[in-house]
N, CA, C and O of each residue as an XYZ file, in Angstrom:
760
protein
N     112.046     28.472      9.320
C     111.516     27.811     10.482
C     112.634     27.502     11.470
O     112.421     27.628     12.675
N     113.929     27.064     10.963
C     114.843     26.983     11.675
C     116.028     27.466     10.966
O     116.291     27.478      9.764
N     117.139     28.137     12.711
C     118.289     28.640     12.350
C     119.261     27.957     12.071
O     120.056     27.564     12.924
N     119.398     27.585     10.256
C     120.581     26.744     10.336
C     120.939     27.432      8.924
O     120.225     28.102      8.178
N     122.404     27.007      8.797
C     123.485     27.862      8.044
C     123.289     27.583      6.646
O     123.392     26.481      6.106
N     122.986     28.722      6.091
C     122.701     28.893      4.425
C     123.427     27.754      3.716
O     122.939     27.592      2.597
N     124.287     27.024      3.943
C     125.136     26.240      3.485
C     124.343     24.611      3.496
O     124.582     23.803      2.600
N     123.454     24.324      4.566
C     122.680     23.382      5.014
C     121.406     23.296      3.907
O     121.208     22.192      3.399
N     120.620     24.312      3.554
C     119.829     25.115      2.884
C     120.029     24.326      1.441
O     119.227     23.492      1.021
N     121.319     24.761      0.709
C     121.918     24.250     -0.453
C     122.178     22.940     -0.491
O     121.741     22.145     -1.324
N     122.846     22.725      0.352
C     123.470     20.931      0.170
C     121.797     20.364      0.348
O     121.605     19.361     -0.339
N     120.542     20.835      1.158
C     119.431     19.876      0.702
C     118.654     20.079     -0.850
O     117.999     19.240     -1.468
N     119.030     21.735     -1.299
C     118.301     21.386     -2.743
C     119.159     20.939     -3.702
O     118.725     20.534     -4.780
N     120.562     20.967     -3.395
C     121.705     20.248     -4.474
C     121.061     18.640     -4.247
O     120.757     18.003     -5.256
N     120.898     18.112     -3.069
C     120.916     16.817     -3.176
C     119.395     16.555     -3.886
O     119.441     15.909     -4.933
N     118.347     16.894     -3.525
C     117.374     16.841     -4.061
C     116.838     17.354     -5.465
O     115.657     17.268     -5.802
N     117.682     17.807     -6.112
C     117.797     18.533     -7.667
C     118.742     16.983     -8.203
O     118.247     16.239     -9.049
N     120.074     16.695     -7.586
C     120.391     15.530     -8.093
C     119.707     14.332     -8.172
O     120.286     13.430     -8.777
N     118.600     14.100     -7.702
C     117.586     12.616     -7.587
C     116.738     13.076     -8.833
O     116.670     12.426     -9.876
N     115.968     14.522     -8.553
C     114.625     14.841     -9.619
C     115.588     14.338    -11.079
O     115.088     13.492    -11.820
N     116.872     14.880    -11.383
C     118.181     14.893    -12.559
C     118.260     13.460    -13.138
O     118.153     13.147    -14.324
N     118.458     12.676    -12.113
C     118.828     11.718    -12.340
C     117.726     10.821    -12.501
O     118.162      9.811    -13.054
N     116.713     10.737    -12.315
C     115.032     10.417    -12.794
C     115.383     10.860    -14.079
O     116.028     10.124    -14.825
N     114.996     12.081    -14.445
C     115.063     12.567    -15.471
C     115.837     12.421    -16.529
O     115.328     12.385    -17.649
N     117.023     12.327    -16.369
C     118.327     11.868    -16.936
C     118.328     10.169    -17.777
O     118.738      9.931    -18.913
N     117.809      9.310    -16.908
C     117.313      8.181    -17.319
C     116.141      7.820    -18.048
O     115.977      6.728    -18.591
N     115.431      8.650    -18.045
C     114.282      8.828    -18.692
C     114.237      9.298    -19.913
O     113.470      8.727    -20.688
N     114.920     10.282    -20.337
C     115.812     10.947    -21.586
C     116.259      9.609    -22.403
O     115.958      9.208    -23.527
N     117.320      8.946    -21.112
C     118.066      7.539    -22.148
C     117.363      6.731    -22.724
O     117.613      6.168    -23.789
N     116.091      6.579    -21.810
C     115.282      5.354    -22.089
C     114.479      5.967    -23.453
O     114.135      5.167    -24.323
N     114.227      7.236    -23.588
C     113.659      7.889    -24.560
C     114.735      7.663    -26.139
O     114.517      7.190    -27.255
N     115.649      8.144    -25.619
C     116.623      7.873    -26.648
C     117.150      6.666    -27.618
O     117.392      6.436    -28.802
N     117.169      5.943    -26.113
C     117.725      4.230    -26.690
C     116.496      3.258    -27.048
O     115.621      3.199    -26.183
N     116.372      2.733    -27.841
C     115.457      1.367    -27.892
C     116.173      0.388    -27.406
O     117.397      0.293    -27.319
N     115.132     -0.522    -27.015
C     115.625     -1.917    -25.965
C     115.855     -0.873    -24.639
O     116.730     -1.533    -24.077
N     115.734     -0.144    -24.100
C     116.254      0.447    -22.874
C     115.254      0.911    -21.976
O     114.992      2.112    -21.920
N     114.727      0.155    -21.337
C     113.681      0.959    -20.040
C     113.886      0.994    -18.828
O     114.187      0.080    -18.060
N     113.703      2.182    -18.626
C     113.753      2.344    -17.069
C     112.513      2.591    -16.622
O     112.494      2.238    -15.443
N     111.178      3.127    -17.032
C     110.240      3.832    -16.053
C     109.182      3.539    -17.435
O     109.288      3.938    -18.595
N     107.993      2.555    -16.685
C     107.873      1.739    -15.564
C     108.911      0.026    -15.561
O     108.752     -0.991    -16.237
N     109.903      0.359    -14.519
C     110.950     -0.909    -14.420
C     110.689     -2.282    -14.924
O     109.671     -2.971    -14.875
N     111.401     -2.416    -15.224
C     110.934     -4.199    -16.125
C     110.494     -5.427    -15.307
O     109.863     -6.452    -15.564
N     111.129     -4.865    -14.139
C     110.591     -5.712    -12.494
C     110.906     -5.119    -11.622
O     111.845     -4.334    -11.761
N     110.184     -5.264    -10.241
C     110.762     -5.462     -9.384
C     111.842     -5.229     -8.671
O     112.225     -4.330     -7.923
N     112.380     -6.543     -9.184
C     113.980     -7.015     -9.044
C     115.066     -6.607     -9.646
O     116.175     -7.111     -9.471
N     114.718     -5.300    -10.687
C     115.808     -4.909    -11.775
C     116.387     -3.697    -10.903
O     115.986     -3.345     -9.794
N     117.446     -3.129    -11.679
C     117.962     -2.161    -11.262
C     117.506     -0.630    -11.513
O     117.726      0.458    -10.981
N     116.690     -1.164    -12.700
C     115.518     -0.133    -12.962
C     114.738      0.733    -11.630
O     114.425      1.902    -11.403
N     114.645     -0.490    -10.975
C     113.244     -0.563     -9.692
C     113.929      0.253     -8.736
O     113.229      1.010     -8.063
N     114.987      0.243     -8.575
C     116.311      0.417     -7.235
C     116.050      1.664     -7.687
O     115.213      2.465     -7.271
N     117.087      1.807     -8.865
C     117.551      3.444     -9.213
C     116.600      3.970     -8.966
O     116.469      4.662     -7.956
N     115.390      3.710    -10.116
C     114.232      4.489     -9.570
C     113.879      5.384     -8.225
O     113.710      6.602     -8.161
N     113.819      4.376     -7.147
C     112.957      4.159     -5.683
C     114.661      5.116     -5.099
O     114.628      6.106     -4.368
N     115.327      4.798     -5.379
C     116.698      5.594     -4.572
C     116.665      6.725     -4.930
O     116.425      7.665     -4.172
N     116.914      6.831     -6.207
C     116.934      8.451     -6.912
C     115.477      9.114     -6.523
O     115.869     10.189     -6.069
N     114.175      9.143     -6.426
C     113.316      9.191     -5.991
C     113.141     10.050     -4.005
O     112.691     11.010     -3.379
N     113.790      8.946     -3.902
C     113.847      9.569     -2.169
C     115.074     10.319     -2.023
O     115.297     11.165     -1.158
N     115.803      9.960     -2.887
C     117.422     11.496     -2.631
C     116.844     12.852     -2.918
O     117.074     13.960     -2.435
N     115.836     12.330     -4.066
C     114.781     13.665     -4.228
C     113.740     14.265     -3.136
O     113.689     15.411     -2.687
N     113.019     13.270     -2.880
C     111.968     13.840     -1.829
C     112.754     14.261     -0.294
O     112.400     15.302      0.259
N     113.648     13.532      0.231
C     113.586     13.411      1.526
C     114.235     14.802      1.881
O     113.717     15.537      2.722
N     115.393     15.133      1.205
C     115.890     16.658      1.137
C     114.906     17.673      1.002
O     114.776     18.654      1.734
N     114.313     17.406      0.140
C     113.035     18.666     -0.715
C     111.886     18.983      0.872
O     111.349     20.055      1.148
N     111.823     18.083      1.422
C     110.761     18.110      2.705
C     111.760     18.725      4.098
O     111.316     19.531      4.916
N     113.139     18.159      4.139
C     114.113     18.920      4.703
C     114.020     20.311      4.573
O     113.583     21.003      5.493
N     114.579     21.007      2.979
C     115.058     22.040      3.036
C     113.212     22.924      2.861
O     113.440     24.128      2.749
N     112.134     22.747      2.829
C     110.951     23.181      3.163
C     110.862     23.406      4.621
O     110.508     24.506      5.045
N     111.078     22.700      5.195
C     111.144     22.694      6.928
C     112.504     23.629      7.017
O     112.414     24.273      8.063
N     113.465     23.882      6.473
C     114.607     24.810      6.890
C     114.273     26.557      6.715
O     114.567     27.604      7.292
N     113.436     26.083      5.484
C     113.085     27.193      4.989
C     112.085     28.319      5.486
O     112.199     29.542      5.571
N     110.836     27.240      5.845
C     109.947     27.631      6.107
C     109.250     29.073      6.542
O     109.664     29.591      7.579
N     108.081     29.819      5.696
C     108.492     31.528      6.136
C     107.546     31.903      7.820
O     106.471     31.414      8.166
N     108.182     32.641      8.385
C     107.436     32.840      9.728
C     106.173     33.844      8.787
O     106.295     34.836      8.067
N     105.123     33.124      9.162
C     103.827     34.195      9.434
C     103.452     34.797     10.067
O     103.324     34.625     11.279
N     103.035     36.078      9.161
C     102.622     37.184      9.578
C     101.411     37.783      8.959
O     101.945     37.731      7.851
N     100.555     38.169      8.765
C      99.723     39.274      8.953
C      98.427     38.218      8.210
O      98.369     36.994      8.333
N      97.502     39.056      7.466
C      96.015     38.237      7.384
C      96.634     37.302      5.881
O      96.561     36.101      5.621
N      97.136     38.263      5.235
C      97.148     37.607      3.570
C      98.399     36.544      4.160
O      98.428     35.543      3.444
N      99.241     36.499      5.061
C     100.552     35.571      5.063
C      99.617     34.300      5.406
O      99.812     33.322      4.684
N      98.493     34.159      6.544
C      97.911     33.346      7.351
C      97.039     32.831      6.435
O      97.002     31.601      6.446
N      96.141     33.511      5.441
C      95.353     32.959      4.385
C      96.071     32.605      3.242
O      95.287     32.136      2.417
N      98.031     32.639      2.542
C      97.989     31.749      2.116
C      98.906     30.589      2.629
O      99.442     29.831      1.820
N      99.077     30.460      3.940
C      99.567     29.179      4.309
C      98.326     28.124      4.464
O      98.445     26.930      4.186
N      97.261     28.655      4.889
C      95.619     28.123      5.377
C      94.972     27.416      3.941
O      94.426     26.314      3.994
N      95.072     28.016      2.941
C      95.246     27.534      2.033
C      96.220     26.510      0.851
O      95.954     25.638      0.024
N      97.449     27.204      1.341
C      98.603     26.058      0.848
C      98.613     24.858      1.381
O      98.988     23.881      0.732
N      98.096     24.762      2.949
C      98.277     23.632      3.412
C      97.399     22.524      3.219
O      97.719     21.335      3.196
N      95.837     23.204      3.029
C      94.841     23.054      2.970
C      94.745     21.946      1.611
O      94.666     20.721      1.704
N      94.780     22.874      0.163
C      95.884     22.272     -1.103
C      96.345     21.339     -1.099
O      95.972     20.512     -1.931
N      97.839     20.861      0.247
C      98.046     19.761      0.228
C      98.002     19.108      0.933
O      98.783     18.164      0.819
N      97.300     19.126      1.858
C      96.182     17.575      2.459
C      95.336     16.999      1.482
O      95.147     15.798      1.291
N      94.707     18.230      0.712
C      93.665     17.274     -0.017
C      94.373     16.789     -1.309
O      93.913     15.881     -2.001
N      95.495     17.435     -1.582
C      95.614     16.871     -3.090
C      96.721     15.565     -2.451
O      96.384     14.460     -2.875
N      97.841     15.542     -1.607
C      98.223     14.306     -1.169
C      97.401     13.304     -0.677
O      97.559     12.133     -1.022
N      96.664     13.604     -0.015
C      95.857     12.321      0.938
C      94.878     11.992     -0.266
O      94.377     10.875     -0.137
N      94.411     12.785     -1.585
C      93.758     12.171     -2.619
C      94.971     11.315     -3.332
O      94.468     10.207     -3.517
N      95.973     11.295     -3.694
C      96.561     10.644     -4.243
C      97.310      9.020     -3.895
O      97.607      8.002     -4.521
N      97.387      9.616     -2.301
C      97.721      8.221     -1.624
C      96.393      7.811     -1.830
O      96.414      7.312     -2.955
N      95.088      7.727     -1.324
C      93.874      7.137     -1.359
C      94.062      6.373     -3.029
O      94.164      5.165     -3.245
N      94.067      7.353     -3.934
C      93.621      6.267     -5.168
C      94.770      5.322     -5.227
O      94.587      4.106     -5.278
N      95.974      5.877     -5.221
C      97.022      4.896     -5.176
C      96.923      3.639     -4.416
O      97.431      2.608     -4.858
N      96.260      3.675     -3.236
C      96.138      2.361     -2.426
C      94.955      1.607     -2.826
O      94.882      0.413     -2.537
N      93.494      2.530     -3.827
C      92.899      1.978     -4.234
C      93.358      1.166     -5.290
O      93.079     -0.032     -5.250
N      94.255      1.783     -6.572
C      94.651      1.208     -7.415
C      96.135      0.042     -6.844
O      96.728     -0.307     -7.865
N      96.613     -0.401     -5.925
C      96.988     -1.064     -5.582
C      98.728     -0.676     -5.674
O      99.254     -0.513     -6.775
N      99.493     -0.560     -4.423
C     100.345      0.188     -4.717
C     101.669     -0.630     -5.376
O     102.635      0.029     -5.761
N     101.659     -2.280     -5.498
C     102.410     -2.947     -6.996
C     102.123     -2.261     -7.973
O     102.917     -1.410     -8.373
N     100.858     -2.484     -8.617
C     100.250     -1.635     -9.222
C     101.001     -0.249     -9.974
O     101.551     -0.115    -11.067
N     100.815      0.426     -9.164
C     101.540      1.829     -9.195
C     102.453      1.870     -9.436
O     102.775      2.962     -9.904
N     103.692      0.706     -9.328
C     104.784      0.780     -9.708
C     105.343     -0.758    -10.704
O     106.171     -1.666    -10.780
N     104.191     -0.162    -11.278
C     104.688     -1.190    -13.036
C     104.644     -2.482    -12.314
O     105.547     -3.294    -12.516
N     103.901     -2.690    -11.678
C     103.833     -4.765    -11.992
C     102.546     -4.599    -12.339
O     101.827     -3.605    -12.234
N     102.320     -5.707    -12.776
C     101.233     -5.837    -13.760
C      99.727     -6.585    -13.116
O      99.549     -7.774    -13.380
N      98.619     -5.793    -12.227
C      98.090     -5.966    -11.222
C      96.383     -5.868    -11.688
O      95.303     -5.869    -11.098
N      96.859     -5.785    -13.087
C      95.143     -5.410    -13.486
C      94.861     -3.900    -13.992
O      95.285     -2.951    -13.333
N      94.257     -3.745    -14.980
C      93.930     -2.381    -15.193
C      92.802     -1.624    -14.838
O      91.669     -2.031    -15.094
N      93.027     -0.493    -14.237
C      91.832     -0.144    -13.370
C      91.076      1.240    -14.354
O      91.617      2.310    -14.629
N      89.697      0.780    -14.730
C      89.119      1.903    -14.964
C      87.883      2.202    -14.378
O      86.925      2.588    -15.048
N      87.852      2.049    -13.188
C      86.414      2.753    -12.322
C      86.927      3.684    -11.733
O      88.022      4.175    -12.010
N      86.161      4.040    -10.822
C      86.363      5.287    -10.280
C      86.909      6.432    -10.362
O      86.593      7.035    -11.388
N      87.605      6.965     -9.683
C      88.871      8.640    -10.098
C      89.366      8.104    -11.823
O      89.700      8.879    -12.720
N      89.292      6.652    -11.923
C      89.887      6.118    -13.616
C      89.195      6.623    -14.749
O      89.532      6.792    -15.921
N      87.638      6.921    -13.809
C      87.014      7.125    -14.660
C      87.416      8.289    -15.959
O      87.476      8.397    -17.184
N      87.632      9.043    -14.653
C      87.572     10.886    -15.297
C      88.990     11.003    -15.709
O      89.218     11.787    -16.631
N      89.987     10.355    -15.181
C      91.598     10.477    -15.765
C      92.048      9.363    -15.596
O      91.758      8.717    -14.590
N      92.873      8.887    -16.566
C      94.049      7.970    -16.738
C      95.006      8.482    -15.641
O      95.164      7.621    -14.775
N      95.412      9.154    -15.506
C      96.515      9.495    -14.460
C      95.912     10.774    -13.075
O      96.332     11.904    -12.828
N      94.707      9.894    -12.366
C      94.619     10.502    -11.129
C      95.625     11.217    -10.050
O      95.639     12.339     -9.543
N      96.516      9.982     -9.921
C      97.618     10.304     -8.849
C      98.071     11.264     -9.034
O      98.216     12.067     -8.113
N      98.587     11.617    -10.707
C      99.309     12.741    -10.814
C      99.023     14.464    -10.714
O      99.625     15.505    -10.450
N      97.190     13.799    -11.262
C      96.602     15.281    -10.456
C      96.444     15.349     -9.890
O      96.157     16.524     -9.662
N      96.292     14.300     -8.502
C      95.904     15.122     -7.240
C      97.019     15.400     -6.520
O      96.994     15.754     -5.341
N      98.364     15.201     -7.422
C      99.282     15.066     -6.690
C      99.737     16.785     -7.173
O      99.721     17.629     -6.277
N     100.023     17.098     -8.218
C      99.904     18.504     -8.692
C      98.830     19.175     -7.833
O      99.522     19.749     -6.993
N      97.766     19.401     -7.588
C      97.156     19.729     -6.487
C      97.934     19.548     -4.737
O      97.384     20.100     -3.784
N      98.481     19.197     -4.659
C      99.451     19.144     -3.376
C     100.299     19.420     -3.432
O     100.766     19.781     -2.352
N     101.444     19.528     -4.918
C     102.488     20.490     -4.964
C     102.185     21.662     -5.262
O     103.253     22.221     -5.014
N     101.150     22.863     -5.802
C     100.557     23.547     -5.845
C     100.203     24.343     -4.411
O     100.430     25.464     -3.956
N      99.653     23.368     -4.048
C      99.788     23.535     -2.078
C     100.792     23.827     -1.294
O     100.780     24.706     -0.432
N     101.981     22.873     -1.647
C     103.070     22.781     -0.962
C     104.236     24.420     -1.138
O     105.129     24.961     -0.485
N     103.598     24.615     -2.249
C     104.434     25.615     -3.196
C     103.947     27.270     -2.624
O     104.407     28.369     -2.933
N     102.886     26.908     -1.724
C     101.890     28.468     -1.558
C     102.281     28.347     -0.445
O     102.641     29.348      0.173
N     102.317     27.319      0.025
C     102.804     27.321      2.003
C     104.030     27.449      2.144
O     104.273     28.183      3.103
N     105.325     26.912      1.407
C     106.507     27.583      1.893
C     106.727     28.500      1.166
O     107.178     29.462      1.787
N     106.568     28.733     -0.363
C     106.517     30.092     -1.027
C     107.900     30.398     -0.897
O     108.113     31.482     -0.353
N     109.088     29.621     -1.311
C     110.747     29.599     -1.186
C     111.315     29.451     -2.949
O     111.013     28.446     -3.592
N     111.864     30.196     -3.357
C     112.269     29.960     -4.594
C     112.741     28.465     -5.518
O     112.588     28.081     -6.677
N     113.637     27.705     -3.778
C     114.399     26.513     -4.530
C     113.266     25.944     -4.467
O     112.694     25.465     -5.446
N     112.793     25.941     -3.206
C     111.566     24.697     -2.858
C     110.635     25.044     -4.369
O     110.710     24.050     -5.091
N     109.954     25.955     -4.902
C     109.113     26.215     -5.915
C     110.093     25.473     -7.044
O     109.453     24.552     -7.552
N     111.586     25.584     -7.665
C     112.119     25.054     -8.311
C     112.364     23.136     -8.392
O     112.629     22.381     -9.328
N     112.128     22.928     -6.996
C     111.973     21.540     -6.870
C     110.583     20.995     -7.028
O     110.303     20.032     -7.741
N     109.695     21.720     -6.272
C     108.307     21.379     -6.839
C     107.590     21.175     -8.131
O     106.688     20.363     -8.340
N     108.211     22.176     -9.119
C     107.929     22.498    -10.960
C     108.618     21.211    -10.959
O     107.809     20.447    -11.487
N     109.641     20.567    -10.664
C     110.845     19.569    -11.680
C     109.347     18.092    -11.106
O     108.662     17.295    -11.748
N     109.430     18.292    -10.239
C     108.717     17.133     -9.591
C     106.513     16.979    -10.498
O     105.584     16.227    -10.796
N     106.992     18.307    -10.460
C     105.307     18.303    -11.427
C     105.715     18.017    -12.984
O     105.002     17.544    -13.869
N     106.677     18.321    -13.033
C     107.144     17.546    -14.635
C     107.472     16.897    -14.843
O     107.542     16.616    -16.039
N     108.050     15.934    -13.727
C     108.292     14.107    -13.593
C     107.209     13.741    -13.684
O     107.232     12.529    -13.898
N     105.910     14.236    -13.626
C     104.473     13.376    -13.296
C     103.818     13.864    -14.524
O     102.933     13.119    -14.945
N     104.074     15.081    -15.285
C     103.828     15.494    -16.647
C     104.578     14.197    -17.385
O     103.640     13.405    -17.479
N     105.339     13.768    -17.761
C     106.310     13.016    -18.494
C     106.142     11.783    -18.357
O     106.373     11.077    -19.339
N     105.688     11.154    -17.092
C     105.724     10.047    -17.107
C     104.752      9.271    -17.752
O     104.906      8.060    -17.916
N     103.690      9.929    -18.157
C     102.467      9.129    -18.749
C     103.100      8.625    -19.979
O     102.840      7.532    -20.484
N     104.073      9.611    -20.501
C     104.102      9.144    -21.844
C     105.778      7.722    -22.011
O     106.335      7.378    -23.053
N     106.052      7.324    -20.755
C     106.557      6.331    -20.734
C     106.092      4.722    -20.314
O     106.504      3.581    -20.523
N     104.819      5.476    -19.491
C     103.708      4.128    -19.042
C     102.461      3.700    -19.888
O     101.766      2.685    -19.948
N     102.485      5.252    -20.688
C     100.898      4.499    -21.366
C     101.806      3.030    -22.955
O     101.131      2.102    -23.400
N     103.249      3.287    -23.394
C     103.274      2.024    -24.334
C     103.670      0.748    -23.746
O     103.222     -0.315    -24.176
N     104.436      0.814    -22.845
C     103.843     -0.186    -21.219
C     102.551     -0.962    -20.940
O     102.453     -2.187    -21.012
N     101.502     -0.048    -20.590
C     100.199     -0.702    -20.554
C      99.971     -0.846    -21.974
O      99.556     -1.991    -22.155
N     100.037     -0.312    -22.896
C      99.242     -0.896    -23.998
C      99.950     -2.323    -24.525
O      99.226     -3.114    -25.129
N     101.669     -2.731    -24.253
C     101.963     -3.895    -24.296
C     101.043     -4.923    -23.274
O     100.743     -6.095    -23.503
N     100.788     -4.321    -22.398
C     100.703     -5.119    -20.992
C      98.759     -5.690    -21.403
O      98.530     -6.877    -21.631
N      97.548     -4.571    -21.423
C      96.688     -5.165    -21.465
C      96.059     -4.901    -22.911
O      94.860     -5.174    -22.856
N      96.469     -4.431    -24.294
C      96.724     -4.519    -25.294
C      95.040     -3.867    -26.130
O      95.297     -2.781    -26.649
N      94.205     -4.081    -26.250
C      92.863     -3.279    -26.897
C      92.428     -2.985    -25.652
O      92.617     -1.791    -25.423
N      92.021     -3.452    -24.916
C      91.380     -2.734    -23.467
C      92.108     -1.549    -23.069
O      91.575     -0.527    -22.639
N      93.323     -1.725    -23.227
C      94.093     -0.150    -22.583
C      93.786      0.590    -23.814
O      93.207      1.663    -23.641
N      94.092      0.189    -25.202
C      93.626      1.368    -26.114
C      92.312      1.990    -26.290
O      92.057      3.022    -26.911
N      91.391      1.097    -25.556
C      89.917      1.366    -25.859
C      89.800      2.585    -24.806
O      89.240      3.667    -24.982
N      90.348      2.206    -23.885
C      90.121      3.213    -22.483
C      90.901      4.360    -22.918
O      90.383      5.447    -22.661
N      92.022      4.379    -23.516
C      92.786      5.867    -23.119
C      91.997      6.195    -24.691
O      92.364      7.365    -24.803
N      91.344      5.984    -25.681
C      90.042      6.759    -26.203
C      89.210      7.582    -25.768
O      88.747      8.643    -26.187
N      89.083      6.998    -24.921
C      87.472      7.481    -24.079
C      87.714      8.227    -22.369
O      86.875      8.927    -21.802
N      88.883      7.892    -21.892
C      89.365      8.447    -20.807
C      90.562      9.491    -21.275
O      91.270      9.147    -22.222
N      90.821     10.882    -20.562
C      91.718     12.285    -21.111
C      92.924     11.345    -20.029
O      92.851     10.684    -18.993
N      93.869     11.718    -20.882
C      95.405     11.812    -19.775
C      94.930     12.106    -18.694
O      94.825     11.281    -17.787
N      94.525     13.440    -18.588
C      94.880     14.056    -17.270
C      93.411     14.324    -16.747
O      92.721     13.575    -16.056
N      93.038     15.840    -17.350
C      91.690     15.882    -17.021
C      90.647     16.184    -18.473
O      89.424     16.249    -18.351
């Protein structure tokens, strides 16, 4: 989309491969170590919450950069039907995910302890956001159709693969037979 120097290109998926890493990286520890959590943060106010939310946007804000650097000029019927579609993909699978997210309350969403929600999109999955959010990287992935960008997109659909299994012993501390009764009867995903 724009002429800027292959070098520009790299330094945004280096920086944005180092945030998805370093999510990941901590997540491993917290897996590893007992007594040790990072995700979902113990508050707020911890350093948990920071790293998180920092490492997080070192990830995204590059990844949406080097998509816009990247971006392929279209051409012909099949180039136009799958950007029309990629884009398409992710309007609906982002703007579904912000929606439940603001339904489910966006403290909430990030580990404070706001009530457990099982109506609606709760119904059919324990972890809505993350599919409709895979539905928008799926999208995102057909519209720029760029190797790194596809390599940042997979790491980012496997941060949202992974994370259930650091939030669901979280909630089950947090609202204790009600969360076990529900993730019975409600699938992870779909």
């Amino acid at each position: 989309m724009f002429n800027s120097p292959a070098w520009i290109d790299w330094v945004a998926f280096g920086l944005s491969a180092a945030g998805g890493l370093s999510i990941l990286s901590l997540a491993a520890l917290s897996a590893a170590r007992s007594g040790f959590q990072f995700f979902p943060p113990p508050s707020k106010e911890s350093w948990q919450h920071n790293a998180f939310l920092v490492s997080f946007r070192i990830f995204l804000y590059p990844l949406v950069i080097l998509s816009l650097l990247v971006f392929p000029k279209v051409s012909g019927v099949l180039g136009w039907l799958q950007l029309g579609i990629g884009l398409t993909l992710s309007i609906i699978g982002f703007g579904l995910a912000f929606r439940v997210t603001f339904q489910m309350g966006w403290k909430n969403a990030f580990g404070e302890k706001r009530g457990l929600k099982k109506t609606g999109w709760f119904e059919r999955s324990r972890n809505p956001v993350y599919v409709a959010t895979w539905l928008g990287l799926i999208g995102w992935g057909m519209a720029v159709n760029e190797p790194r960008v596809l390599i940042l997109l997979s790491l980012w659909g496997f941060m949202y693969w992974i994370a259930p299994r650091f939030e669901e012993p979280w909630l089950e501390q947090q609202y204790g037979d009600d969360y076990r009764l529900y993730k019975t009867n409600t699938p992870r995903f779909l």
